[in-house]
N, C-alpha and C positions, 0 to 999 in steps of 0.2 A: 075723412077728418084726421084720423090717424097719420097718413102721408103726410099731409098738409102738415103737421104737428111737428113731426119727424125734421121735415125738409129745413121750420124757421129753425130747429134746432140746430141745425146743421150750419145753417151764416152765421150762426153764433160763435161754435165753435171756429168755424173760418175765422173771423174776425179778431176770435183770442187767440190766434195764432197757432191752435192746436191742429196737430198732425193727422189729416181725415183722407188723404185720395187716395191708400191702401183701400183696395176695395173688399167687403165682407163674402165669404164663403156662403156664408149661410142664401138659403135657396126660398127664404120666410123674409117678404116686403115688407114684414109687421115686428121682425123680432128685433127687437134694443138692445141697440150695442153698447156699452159702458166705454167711451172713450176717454175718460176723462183720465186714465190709470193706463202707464203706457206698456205695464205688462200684460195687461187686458187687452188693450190693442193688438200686440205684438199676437197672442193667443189667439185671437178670431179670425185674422187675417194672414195667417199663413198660407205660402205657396210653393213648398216644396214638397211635395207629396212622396211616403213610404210605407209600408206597412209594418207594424211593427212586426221585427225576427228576432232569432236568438241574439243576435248581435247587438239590438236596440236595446230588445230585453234587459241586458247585462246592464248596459251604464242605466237603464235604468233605478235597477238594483240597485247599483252603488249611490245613486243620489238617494235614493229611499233609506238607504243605509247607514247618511251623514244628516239626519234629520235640521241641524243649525245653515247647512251647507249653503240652500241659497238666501236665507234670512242673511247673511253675514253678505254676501256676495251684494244684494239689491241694492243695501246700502252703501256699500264700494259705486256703486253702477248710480247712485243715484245721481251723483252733478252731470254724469256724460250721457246717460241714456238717450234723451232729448237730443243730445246733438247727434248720437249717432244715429239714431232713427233717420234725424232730419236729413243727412247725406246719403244714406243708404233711398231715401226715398226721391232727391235730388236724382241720380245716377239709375233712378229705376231697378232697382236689386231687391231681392225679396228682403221681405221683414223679419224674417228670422235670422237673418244674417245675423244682425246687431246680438244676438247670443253667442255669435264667435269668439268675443272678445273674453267670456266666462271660459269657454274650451282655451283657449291661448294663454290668458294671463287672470284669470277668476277677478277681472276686473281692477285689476292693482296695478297703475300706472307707471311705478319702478319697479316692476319685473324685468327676469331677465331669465334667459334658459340658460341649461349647460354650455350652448356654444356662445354664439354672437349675437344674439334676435333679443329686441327689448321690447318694452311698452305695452302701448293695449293690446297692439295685434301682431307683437312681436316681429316684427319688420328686422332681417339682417339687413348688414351694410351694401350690400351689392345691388339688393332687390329696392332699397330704400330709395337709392340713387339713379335707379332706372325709373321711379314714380318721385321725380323731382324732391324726395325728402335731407334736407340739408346739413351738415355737422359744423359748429365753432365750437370755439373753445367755452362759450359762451351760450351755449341754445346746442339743445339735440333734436330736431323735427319726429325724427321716430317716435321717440317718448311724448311731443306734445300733441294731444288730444286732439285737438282737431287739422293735423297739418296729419297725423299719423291717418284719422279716420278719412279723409278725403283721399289720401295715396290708396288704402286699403280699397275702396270702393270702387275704383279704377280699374286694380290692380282685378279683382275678384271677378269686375265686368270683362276684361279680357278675358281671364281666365274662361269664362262662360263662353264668349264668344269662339274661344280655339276649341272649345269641344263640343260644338254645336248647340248650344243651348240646354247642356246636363248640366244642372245645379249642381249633383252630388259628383259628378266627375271635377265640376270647377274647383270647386272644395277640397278634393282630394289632394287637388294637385295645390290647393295654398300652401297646405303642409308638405307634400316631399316633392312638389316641384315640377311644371309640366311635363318635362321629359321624362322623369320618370315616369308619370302615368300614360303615355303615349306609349312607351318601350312596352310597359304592361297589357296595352291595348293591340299592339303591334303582334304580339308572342301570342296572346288570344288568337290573333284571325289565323296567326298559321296554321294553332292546333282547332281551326274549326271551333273554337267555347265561341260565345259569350262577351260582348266588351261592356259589360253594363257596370257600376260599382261594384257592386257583389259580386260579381263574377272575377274580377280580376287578383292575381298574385299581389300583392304589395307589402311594404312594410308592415312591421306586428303595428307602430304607433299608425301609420294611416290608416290601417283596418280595421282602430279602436277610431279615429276623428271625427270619419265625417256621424258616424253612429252615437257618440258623446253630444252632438247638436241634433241629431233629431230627438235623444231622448230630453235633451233640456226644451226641445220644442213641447215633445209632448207632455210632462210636466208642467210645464207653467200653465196649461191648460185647465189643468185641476190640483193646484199645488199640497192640498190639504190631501188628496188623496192618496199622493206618496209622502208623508208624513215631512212634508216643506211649507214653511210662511215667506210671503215675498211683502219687501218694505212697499207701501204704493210710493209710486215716482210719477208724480204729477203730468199730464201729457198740457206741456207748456213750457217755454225756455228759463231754463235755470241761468244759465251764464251767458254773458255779451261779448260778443268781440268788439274791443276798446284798441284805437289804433295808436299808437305812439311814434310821437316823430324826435323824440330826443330817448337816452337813456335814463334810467330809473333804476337809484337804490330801490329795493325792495321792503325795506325799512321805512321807506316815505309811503309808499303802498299802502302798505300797514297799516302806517299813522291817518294817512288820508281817508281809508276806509272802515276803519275799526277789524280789518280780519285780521287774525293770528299769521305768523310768517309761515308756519304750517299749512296752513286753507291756500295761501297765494302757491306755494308750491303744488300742493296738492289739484289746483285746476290748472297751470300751469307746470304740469313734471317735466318737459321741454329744458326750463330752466336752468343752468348745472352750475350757476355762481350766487353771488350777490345781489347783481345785478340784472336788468335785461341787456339783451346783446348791445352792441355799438351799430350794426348795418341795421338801417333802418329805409320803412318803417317796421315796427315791430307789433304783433296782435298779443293783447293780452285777454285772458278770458276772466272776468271778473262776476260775480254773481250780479243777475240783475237790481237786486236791493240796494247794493254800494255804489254801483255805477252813477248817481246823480251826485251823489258825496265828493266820491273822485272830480267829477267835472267842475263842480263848483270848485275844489280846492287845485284844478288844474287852473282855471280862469285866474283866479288870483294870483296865483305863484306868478304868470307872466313869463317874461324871457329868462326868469332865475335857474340856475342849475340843477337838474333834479338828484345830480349827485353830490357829492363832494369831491376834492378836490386838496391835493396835501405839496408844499410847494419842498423841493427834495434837493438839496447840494451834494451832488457828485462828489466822492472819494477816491482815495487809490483803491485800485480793484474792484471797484465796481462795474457792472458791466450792463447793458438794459436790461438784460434776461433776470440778473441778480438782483434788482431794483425789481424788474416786472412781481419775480415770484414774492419779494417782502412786502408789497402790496397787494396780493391778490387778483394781479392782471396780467395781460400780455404786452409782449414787447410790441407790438401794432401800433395798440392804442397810444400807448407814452409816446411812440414816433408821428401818431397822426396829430396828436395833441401839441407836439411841442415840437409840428412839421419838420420833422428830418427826416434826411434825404436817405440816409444809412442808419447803422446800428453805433457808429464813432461818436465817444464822448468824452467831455474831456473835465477831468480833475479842477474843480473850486465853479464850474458851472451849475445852475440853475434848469431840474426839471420839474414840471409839472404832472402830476399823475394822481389818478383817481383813490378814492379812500372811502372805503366801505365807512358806512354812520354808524354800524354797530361793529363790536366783536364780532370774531369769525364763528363762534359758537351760537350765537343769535341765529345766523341762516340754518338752521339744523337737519332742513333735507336739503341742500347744496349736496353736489356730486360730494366734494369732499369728506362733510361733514358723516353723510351716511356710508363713507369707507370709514373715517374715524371712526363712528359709532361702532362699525361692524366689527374691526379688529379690535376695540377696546370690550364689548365684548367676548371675546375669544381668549382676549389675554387675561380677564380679571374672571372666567370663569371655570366651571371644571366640565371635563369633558367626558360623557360617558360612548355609550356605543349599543344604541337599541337595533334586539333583531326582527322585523316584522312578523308579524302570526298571523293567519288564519282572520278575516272579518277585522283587520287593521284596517284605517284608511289616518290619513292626516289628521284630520278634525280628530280623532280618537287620542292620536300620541301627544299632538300640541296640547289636549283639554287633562291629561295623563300628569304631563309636565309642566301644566302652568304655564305652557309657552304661547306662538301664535303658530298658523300654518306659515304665514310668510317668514317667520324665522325658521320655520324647519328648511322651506326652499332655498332661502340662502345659503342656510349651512352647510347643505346637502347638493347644492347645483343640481336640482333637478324640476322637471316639469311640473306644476301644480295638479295641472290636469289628467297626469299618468295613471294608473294603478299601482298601486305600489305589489310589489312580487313576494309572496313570502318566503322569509328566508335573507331577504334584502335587510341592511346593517345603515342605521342611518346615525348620523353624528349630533349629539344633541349637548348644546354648552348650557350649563344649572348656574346663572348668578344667586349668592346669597338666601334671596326673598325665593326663590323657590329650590333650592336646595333645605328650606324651613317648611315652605310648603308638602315637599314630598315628606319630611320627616314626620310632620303631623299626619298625615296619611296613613304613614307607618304604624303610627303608634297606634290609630283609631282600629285597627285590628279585621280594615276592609279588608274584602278580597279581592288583591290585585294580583293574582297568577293567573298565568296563560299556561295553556299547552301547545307545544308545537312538535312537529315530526323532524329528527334528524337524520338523515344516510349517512352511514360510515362511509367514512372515508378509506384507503389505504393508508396503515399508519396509524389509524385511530386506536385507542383501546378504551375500555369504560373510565381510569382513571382520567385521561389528557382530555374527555369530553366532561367530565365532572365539573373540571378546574374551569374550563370553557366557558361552562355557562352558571357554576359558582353554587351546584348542588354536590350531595355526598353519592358515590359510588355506591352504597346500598340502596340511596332511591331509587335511582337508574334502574338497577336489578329488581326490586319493588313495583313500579309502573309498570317494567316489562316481561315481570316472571320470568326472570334470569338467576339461574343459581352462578355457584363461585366457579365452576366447571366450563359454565360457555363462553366457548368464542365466535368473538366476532367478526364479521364476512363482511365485504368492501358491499354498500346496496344493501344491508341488510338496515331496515327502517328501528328508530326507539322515538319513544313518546317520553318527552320530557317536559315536565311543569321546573319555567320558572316563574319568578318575580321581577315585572316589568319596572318596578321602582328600585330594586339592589341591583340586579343584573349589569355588570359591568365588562362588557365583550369587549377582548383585544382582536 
């Protein structure tokens, strides 16, 4: 009876569209499985098998250590989960893949690393281009969600296939790149090792990677147990792909649907204007709630233009590039619009060219807008210079400062998912509202000093490291039972307490 119970449970879920042909580990015909929560999912059906080592060990540590870590993350992950699941299991790829995208980019859809690699799964331009992901001026496929996750699952299935069916060698090589792990695998046989993951030389970051997804595997399995709350994420389609055959302000979007110009970016980060692209057709992802709004308010509109449209008389000196960038388009578009054959135009003529419906400030994650944001910013704020210590991680300096992690990685062009090294100097801008907030901090009479270990340098003396880090020359000698007599030797170690709120390193 029980089977039988189980089994109509199961058409049901078929039928709602939920994600069920991961098959369960478990080795009990009788034990229920919660599928309804797609972390749960993700958690029972796993298929890359490891056991936990030192190596796991550690990142596990560190997520135990940022207790908000994946409570903050789930609900970043919450619009795309579902989709990624859904491709990942399309393309036959294990289930825990879809936590890749927390180790790449912790879920935040305008990411970007030190080099060139953006979006969920951080796709550079070269690799993007070999899994058909495309760039205008208009649309970035890597950034968008589901053009990026389709190229990824491809991309990962290869990977798997050139190295016979190792998950953790496929992985490896996501991050620094089949040849490299081939060359590693190569230099093993000579010396008689080993070609297994763990066996091989690689980078310090690969031989943190593939170890950062098995611990976030095995975490989500008992999230409370390493001191993590996960948001549930529905196992059900959050967003629809909506086809579009003409372009759209994003402003009509809006209107049409009642989301924030925020939300429409935020499921669509692809995006990088006003607008959606001019080649069509074009997918937009829209949550399922507003998709029958849109369509109604699509029906009606009829052949009308979803954009606007500003009719423009030619001057001396103008040129379509200078016309292009005064409205926020390119020169393409004005030539497709107002079919000409070249870039020739001529004084006291009549062009036609597109016109955003709001301000440019309205689009407010537009590529633009979020470099304006960034360097305004920088410019209206002050900037200190924090040095990491001991049991640091992001979530501790951003919650320190008032800030987010995702400002710390801008600031700093560095990887979300790294460790951070102590001893590492990160750049952090105070607007205003929390240059007030750390003042009141100050005042409340916490205790915000750290200790951290310094090596002399060549060159150093107690004075030049006082000024450094903005203590007095008798504390130095205080902490380290140094009288006026000692000198100091290049390697020789001092324990110095500062104040992670004054400390102001040049």
């Amino acid at each position: 009876m029980i089977v039988i119970f189980l089994s109509a449970c199961q058409s049901v879920v078929d039928n709602n569209k939920k994600l069920s042909t991961f098959k369960s580990k478990s080795d009990s015909p009788y034990q229920v499985i919660d599928e309804s929560n797609l972390w749960t999912l993700i958690a029972n059906n796993q298929q890359i098998n490891s056991e936990i080592n030192p190596r796991i060990q550690s990142q596990i540590n560190r997520i135990k250590n940022n207790p908000e870590y994946l409570s903050i993350i789930s609900k970043r992950a919450k619009p795309y989960l579902y989709l990624v699941v859904s491709e990942l299991e399309k393309q036959g790829l294990p289930i825990e893949i879809a936590l890749l995208p927390i180790v790449e980019s912790d879920y935040y859809p305008f990411s970007y690393s030190h080099g060139t690699a953006v979006g969920l799964w951080q796709f550079i331009p070269s690799t993007g281009k070999m899994y058909g992901l495309k760039e205008s001026w208009w649309h970035e496929d890597r950034r968008g969600v589901l053009t990026s996750t389709q190229a990824a699952a491809l991309y990962l299935k290869d990977l798997n296939n050139m190295f016979d069916g190792d998950w953790l060698l496929a992985i490896a090589a996501y991050n620094a790149g089949p040849g490299r792990i081939q060359r590693a695998i190569d230099k093993n046989i000579e010396l008689g090792l080993n070609t297994d993951y763990w066996s091989l030389d690689l980078p310090n970051e690969t031989e943190k990677y593939v170890p950062k997804l098995l611990a976030l595997a095995e975490v989500i399995k008992a999230p409370s147990s390493f001191n993590q709350s996960l948001v549930k994420i529905n196992n059900e389609p959050f967003l629809k792909k909506i086809e579009l055959n003409s372009q759209f302000d994003l402003a009509l979007i809006a209107q049409w649907t009642g989301l924030t110009i925020e939300e429409i970016y935020t499921f669509n980060p692809g995006l990088r204007r006003w607008a959606t692209p001019v080649l069509l057709p074009y997918s937009l992802l829209l949550p399922l709630n507003v998709v029958e709004d849109f369509e109604i308010n699509l029906s009606k509109s009829g052949e009308r233009p979803k954009i606007s449209w500003a009719r423009y008389r030619i001057k001396k000196g103008d040129s379509l590039s200078l016309i292009a960038n005064k409205y926020n388009t390119t020169t393409l578009q004005i030539q497709n619009v107002n079919e000409l054959r070249d870039d020739i135009i001529r004084i006291g003529d009549y062009l036609i060219v597109p016109l955003a419906e709001q301000n440019e400030g309205y689009y407010s994650l537009s590529e633009n807008q979020r470099e304006k944001s960034r360097l305004n910013i920088q410019k209206n704020s002050e900037k200190i210079t924090y040095m990491v210590v001991a049991g640091d991680s992001l979530w501790k300096i951003a919650k320190i400062y008032n800030t987010s992690i995702n400002n710390l990685v801008r600031w700093n062009q560095i990887n979300p998912s790294e460790s951070l090294s102590i001893g590492k100097e990160l750049v952090i801008l105070l607007n205003n509202k929390s240059r007030t907030e750390l003042a009141k901090i100050a005042n409340t009479g916490i205790d915000i000093s750290r200790k951290i270990v310094y090596t002399v340098k060549i060159g150093d003396n107690l004075s030049k490291i006082a000024q450094k880090y903005q203590v007095k020359v008798a504390d130095i000698q205080s902490w380290n039972d140094l009288n006026e007599k000692h000198i100091l030797q290049p390697g020789d170690k001092l324990t110095i307490t500062i104040n992670v709120v004054n400390s102001n390193l040049s």
